[in-house]
Each structure stands twice: as C-alpha cells, then as structure tokens.
Biotite code that builds the C-alpha atoms (Angstrom):
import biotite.structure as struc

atoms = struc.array([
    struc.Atom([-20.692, 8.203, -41.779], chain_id="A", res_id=1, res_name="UNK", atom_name="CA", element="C"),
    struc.Atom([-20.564, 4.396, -40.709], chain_id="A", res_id=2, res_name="UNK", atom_name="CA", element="C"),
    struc.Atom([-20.313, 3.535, -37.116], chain_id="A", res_id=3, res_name="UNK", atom_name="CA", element="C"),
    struc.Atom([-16.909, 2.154, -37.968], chain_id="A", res_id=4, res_name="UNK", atom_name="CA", element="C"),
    struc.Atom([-15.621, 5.082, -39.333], chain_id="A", res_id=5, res_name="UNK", atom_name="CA", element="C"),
    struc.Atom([-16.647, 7.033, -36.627], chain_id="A", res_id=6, res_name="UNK", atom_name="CA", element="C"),
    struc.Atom([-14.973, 4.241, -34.153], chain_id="A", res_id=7, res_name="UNK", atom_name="CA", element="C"),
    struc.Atom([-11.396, 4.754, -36.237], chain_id="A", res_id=8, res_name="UNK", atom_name="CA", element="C"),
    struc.Atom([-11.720, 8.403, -36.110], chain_id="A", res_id=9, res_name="UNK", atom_name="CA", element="C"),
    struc.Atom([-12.228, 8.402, -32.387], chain_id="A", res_id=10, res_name="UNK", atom_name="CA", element="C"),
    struc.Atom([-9.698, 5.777, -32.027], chain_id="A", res_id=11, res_name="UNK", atom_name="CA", element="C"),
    struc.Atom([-7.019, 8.234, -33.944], chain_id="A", res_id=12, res_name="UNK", atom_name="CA", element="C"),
    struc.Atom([-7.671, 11.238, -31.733], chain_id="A", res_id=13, res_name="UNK", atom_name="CA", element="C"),
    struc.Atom([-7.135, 9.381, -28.885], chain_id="A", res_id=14, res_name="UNK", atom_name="CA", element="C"),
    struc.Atom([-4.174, 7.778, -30.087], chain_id="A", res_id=15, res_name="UNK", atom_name="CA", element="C"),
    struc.Atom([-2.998, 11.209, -30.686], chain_id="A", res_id=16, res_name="UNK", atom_name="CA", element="C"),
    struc.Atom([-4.168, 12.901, -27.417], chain_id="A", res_id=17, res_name="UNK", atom_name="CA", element="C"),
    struc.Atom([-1.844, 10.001, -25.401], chain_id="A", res_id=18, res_name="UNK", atom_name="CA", element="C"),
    struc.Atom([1.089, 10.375, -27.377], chain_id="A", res_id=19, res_name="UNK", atom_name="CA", element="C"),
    struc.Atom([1.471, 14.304, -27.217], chain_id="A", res_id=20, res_name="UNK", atom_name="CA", element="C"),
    struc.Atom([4.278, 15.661, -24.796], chain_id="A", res_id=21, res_name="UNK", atom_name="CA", element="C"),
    struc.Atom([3.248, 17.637, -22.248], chain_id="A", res_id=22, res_name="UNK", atom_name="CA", element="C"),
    struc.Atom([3.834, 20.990, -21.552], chain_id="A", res_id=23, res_name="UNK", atom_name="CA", element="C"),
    struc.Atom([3.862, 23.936, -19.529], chain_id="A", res_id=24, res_name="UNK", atom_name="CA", element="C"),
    struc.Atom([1.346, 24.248, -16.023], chain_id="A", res_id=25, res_name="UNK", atom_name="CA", element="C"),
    struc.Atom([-0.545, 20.703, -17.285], chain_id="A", res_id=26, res_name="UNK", atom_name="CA", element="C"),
    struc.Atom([2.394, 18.848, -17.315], chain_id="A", res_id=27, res_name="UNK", atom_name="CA", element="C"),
    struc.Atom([2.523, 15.713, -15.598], chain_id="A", res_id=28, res_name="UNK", atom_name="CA", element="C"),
    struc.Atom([4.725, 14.647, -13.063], chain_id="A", res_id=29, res_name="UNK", atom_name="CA", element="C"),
    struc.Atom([5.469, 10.892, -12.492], chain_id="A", res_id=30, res_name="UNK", atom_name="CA", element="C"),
    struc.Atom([6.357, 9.199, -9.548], chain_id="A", res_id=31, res_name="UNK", atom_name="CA", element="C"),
    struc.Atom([9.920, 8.236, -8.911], chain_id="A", res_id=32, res_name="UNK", atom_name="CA", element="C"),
    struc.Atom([8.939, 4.972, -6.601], chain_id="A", res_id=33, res_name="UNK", atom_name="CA", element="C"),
    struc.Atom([5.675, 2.908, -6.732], chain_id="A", res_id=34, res_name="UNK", atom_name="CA", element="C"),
    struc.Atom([3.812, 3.764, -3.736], chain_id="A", res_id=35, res_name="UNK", atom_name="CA", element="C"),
    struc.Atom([2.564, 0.385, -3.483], chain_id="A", res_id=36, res_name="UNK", atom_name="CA", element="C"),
    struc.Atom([6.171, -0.988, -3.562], chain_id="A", res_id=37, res_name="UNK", atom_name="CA", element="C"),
    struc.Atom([7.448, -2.797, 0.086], chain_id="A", res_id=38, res_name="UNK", atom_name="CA", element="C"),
    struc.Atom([9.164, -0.679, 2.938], chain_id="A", res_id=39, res_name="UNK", atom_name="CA", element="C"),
    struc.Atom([13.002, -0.200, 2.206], chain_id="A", res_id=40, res_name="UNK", atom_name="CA", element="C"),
    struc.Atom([14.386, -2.460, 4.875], chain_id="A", res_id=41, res_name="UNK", atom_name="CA", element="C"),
    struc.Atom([13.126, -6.326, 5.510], chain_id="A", res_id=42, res_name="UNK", atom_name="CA", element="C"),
    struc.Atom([14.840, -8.036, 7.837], chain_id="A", res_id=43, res_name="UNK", atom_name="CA", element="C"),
    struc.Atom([14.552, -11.782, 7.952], chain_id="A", res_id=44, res_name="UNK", atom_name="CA", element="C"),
    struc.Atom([14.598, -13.142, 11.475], chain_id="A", res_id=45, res_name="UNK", atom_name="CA", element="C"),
    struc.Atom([15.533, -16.911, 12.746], chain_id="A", res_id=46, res_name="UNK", atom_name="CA", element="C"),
    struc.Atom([12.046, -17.896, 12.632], chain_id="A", res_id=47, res_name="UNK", atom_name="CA", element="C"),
    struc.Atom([11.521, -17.062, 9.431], chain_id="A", res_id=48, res_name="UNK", atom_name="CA", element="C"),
    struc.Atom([9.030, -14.707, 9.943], chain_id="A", res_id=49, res_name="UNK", atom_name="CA", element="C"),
    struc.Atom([9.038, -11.697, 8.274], chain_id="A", res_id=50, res_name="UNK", atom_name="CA", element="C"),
    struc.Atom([9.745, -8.351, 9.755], chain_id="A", res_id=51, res_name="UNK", atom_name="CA", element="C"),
    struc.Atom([9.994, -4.648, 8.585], chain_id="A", res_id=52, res_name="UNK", atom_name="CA", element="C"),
    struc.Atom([11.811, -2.583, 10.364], chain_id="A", res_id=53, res_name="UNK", atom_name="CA", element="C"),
    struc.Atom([10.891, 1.614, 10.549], chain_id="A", res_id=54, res_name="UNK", atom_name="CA", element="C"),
    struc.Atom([12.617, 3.895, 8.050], chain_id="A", res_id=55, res_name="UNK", atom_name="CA", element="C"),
    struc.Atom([10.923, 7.063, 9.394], chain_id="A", res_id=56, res_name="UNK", atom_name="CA", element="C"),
    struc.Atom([10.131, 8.512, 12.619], chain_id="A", res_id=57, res_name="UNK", atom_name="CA", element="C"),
    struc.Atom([6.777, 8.746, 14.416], chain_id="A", res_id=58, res_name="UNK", atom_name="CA", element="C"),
    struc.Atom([4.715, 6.831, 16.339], chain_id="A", res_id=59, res_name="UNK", atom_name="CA", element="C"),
    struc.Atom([5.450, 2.970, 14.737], chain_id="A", res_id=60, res_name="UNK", atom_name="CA", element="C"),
    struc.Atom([2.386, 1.428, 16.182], chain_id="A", res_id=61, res_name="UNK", atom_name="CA", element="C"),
    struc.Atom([-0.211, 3.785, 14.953], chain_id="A", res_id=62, res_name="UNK", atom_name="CA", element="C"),
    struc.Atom([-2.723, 2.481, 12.817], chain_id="A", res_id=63, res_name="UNK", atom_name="CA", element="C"),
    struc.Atom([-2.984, 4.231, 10.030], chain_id="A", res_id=64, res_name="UNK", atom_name="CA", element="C"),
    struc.Atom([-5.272, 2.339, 7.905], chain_id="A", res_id=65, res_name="UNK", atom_name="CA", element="C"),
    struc.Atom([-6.231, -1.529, 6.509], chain_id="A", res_id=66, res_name="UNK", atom_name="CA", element="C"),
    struc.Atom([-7.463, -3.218, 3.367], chain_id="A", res_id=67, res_name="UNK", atom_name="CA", element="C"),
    struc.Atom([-9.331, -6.594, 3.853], chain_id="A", res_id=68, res_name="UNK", atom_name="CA", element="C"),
    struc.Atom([-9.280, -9.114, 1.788], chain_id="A", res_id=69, res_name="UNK", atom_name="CA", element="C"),
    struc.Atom([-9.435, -12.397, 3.373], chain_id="A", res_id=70, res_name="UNK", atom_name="CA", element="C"),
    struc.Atom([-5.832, -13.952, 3.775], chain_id="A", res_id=71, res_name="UNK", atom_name="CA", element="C"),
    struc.Atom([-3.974, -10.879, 1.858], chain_id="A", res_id=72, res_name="UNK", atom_name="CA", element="C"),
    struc.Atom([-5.511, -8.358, 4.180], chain_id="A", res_id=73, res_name="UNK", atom_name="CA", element="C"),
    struc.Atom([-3.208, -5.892, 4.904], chain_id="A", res_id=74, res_name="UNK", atom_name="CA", element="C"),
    struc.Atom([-2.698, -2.833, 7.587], chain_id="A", res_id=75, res_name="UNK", atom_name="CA", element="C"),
    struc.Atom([-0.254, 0.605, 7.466], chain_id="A", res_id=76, res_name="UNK", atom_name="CA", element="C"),
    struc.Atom([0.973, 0.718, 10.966], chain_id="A", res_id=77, res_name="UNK", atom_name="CA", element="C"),
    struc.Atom([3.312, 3.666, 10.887], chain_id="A", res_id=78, res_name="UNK", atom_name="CA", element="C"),
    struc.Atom([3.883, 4.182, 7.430], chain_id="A", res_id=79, res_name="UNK", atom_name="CA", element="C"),
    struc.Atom([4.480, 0.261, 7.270], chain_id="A", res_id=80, res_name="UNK", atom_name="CA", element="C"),
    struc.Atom([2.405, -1.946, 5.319], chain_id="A", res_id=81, res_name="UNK", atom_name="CA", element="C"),
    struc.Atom([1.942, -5.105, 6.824], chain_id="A", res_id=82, res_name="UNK", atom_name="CA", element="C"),
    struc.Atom([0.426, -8.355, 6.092], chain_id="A", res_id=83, res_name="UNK", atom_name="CA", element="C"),
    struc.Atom([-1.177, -11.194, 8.308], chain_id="A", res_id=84, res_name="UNK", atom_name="CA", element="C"),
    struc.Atom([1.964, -12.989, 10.118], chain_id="A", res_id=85, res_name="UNK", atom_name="CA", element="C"),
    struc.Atom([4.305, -10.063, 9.855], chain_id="A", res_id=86, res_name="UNK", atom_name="CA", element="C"),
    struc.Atom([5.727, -8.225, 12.582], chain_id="A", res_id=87, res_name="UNK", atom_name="CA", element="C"),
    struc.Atom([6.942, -4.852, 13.698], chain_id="A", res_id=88, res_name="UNK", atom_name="CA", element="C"),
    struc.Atom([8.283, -3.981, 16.966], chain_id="A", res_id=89, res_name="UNK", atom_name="CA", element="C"),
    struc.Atom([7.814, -7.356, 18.149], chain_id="A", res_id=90, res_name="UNK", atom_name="CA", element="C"),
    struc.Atom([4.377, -7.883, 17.536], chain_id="A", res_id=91, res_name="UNK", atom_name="CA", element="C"),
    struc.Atom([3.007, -9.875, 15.275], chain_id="A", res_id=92, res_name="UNK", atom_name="CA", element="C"),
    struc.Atom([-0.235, -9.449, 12.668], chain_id="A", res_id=93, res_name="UNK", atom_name="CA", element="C"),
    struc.Atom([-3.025, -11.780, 13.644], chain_id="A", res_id=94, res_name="UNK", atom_name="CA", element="C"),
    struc.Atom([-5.778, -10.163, 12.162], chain_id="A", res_id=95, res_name="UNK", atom_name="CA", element="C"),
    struc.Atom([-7.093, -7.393, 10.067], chain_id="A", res_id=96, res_name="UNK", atom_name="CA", element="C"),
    struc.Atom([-10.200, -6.071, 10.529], chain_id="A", res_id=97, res_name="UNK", atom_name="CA", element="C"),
    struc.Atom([-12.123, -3.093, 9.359], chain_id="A", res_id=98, res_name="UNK", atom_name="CA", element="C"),
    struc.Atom([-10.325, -0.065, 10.847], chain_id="A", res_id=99, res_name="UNK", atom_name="CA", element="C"),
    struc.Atom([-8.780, -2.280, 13.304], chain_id="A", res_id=100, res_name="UNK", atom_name="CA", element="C"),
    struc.Atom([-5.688, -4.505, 13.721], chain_id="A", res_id=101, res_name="UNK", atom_name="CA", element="C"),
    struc.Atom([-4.499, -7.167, 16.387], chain_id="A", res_id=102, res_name="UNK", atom_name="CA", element="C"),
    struc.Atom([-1.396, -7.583, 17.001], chain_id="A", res_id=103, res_name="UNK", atom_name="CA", element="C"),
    struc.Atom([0.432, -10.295, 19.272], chain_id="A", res_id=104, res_name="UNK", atom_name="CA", element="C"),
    struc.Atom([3.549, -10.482, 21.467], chain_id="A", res_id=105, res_name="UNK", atom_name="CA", element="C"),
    struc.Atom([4.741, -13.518, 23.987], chain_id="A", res_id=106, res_name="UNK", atom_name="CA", element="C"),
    struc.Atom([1.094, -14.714, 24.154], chain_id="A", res_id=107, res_name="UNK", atom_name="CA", element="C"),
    struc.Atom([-0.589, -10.878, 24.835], chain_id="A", res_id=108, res_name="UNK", atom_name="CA", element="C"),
    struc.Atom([-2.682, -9.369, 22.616], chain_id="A", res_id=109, res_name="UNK", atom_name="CA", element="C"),
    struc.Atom([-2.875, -5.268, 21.416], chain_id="A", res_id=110, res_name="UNK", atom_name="CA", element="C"),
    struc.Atom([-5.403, -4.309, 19.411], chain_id="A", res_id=111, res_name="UNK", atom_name="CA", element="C"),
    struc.Atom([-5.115, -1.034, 17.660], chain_id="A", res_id=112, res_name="UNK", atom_name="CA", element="C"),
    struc.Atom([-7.765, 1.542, 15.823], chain_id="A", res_id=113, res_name="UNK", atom_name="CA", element="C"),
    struc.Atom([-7.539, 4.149, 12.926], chain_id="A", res_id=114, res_name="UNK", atom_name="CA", element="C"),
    struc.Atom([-8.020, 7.319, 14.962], chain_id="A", res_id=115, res_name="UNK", atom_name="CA", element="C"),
    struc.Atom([-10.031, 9.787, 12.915], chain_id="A", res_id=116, res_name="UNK", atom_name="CA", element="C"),
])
C-alpha cells in the first residue's frame, strides 16, 4: 500500500467519523450563545466611553480573572469582560495585569486581585 493510499483511506474515515449523527449518552450538546460573545447590555455614555452595565447579581467588582495581551488585554470583573478604557460602576480600566486589574474613578485609583 502507497503512502497515498493510506493518506485517502485515513482521510475517508475521518470524513465519515465527522459526519455521523450522534446518538444516545455520547451525544453532543452545543452551545446556544458563544461564550466569548459581549455582555447583553452596552450602554454608550456622553463621553463616548464604553460601559457595560451588570446583567446578574453578585459582587460587580470582583475580579474574576484577566488575559494579557498588550493593548487587547482584557479582565472578567463580575461576570463582565472588560477591556482597557472600559468602565463598570464608574470606574474605569487602566490596566491589566497578571491576576490583577486597576481601575480608576475621579482621579483615585482601586486595584483589584483574583482571590483564589
């Protein structure tokens, strides 16, 4: 047997292992919303600034995680993901650091820490 005809063969299976249906306890289940989608609600204010207002309860400035990556870093604060120069509560996102977010409001600063 060729390599190529080995590399169709394996090709076919697989073509036919993704397009079966599936079925009983292995089925699975797709999401209904992209979790990486935006929060519901954005509300734009006069500024211009960007900010996202809570759709759930809890505690809206806990930090719940971040992703760095330079200029697009971004931080969950409450179940809201959040990019540099957005806002929640009043505060706005000045930086995102590893584990760590500061946040600004009329010239004070809050910094706030994932809590293991």
């Amino acid at each position: 047997m060729t390599r190529s005809s080995v590399t169709m063969i394996m090709a076919a299976g697989l073509a036919a292992l993704i397009s079966m249906p599936c079925q009983g306890k292995d089925r699975v289940h797709l999401l209904s919303t992209n979790p990486f989608s935006p929060p519901d609600q954005i509300d734009e204010s006069a500024t211009g600034q960007t900010q996202q207002t809570r759709t759930n309860g809890g505690n809206t400035l806990e930090l719940r995680g971040t992703m760095q990556a330079g200029r697009n870093s971004l931080a969950n604060i409450g179940g809201l993901i959040l990019a540099i120069g957005q806002s929640v509560e009043g505060y706005k996102v000045v930086a995102v650091e590893d584990r760590k977010v500061i946040l600004e409001k009329a010239g004070a600063r809050k910094e706030l820490t994932v809590n293991d």
